[in-house]
C-alpha positions as CSV (number, residue, x, y, z in Angstrom):
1,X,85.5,34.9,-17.3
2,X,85.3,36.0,-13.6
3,X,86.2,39.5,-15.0
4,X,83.4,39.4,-17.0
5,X,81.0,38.8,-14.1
6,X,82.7,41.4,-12.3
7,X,81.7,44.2,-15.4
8,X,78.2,43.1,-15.3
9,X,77.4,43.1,-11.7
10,X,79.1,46.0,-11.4
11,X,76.9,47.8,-14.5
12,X,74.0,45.8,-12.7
13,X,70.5,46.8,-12.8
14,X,70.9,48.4,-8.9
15,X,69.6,47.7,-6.0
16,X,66.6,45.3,-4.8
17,X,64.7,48.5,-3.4
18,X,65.1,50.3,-7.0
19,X,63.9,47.5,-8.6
20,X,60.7,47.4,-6.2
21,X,60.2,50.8,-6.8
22,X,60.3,50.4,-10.5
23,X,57.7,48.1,-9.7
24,X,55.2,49.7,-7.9
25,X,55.9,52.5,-10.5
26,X,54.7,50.1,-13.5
27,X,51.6,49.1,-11.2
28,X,50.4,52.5,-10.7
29,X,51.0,53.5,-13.9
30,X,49.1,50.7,-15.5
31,X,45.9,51.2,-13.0
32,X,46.0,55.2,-14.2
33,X,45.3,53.7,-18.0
34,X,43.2,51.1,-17.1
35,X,41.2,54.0,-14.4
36,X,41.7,51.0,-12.0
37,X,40.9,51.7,-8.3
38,X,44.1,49.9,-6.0
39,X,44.7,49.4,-2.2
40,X,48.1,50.9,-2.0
41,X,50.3,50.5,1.4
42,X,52.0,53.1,2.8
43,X,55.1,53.3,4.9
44,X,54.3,56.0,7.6
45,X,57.3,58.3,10.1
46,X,56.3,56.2,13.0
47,X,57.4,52.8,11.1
48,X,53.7,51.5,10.9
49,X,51.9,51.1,7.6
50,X,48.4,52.4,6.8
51,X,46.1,51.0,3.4
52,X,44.0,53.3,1.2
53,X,42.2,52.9,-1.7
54,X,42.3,55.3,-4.4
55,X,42.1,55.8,-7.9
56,X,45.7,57.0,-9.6
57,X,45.5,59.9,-11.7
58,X,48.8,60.4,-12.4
59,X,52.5,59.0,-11.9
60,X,55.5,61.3,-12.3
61,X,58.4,63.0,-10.6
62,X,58.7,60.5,-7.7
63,X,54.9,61.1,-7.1
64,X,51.4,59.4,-7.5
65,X,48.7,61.6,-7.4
66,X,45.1,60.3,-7.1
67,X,41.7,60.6,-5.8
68,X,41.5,58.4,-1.8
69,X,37.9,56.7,-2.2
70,X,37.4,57.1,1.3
71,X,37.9,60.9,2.2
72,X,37.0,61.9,-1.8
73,X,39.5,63.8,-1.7
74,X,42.8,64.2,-3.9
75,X,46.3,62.8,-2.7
76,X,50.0,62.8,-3.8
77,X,51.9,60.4,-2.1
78,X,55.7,59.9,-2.7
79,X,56.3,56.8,-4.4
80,X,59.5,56.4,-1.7
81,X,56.7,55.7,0.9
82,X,54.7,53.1,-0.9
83,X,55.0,49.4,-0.3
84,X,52.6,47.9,-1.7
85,X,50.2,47.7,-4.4
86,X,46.9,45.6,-4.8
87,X,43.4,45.5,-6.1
88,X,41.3,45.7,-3.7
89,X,39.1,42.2,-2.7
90,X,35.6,42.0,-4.5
């Protein structure tokens, strides 16, 4: 039986930071179908974060790519850089 355990965690499903990522992925993804406008946090170099709000257009190839409400302008942000995802507050 303990080998067992040992085949699965081994074959597991990776780590906690893939599994967040998948996460965000599926978030972004489903507020590009829905044409959903989300508050998404982003990891900057200098180890602070900074919120925008944009509307995803597109999620693919490590990227999300959509339009910042703010500057109206067009983004692509890696998804490696994104912590967060919300809707934004009414």
């Amino acid at each position: 039986m303990a080998d067992l355990v040992q085949r699965v965690a081994a074959a597991g499903g990776g780590s906690p930071e893939d599994t967040d990522r998948a996460w965000i992925a599926r978030q972004l993804d489903a507020a590009v179908k829905a044409r959903m406008t989300v508050v998404v946090t982003v990891a900057l170099a200098d180890g602070t974060t900074s919120e925008l709000s944009m509307e995803p257009t597109g999620v693919g190839g490590g990227r999300v790519r959509g339009r910042d409400r703010k500057s109206d302008i067009e983004r692509t942000l890696p998804l490696s850089s994104i912590v967060a995802v919300a809707t934004p507050a009414p």
